[in-house]
N, C-alpha and C positions, 0 to 999 in steps of 0.2 A: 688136862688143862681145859677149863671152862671160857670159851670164846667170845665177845657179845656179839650184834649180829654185823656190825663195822669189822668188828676183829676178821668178823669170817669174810666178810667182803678184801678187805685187806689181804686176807690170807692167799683168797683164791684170787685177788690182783698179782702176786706177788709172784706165788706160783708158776702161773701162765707167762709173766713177764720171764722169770728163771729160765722156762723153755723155749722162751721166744729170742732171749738173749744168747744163750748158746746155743740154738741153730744157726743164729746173724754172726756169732761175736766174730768168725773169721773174713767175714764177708764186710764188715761194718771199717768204717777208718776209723784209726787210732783219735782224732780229733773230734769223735763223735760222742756230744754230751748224755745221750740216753741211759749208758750204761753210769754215770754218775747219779742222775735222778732216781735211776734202780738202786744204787746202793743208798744212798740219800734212805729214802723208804724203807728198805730195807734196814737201817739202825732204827728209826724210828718205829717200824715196829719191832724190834727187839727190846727198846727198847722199856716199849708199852708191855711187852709180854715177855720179863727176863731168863725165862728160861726152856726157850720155845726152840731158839735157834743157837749152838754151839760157838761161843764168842770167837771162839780161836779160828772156827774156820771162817767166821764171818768177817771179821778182819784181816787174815791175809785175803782175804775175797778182794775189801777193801784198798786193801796197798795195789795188788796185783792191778784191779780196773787203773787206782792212781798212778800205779809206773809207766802202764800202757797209756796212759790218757798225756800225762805229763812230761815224758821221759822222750829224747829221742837216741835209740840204743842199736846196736845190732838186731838184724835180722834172727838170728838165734837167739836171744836173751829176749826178744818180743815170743820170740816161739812159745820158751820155755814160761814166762808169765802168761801168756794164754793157754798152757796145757794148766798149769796150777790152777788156773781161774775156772775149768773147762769140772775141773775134778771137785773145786768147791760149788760148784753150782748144783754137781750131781748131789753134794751134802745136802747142800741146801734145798732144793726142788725136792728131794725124798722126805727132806721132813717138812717142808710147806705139805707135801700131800698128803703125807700120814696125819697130821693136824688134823687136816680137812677131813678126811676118812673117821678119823678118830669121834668126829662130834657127830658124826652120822649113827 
């Protein structure tokens, strides 16, 4: 996949944001907008590069941040969508980085 040079800027924002959000996401409260402006971006560049990022895991990515964001649930069922979220970020972040590596 041939990047332009926003793509790649975008790429390597997205990235860095993926790894910055889960080292935070246990640490961050539920009512914290950042992690929706990450996905926000996140479709949007999928959006622009449809087959870059794996729709499926991109949007439980999506639900998971909106259950957590929206939702107030037990203490175990936040767990349990913050581990799903934990596991699609690592999707996620692996293929932002091979992207990036890829146009190198």
């Amino acid at each position: 996949m041939d990047l332009s040079n926003a793509g790649l800027l975008l790429t390597f924002a997205l990235a860095v944001a993926t790894v910055w959000l889960a080292v935070n996401r246990f640490s961050l409260k539920l009512e914290n907008n950042w992690p929706l402006i990450y996905y926000g971006l996140l479709v949007l560049f999928s959006n622009m590069y449809p087959m870059a990022l794996n729709p499926y895991v991109l949007y439980v990515a999506v639900i998971c941040g909106l259950m957590l964001r929206f939702e107030f649930m037990n203490d175990r069922i936040v767990f349990f969508f913050r581990i799903v979220e934990m596991l699609c970020f690592a999707v996620i972040g692996w293929r932002l980085f091979g992207l990036l590596l890829s146009q190198f």
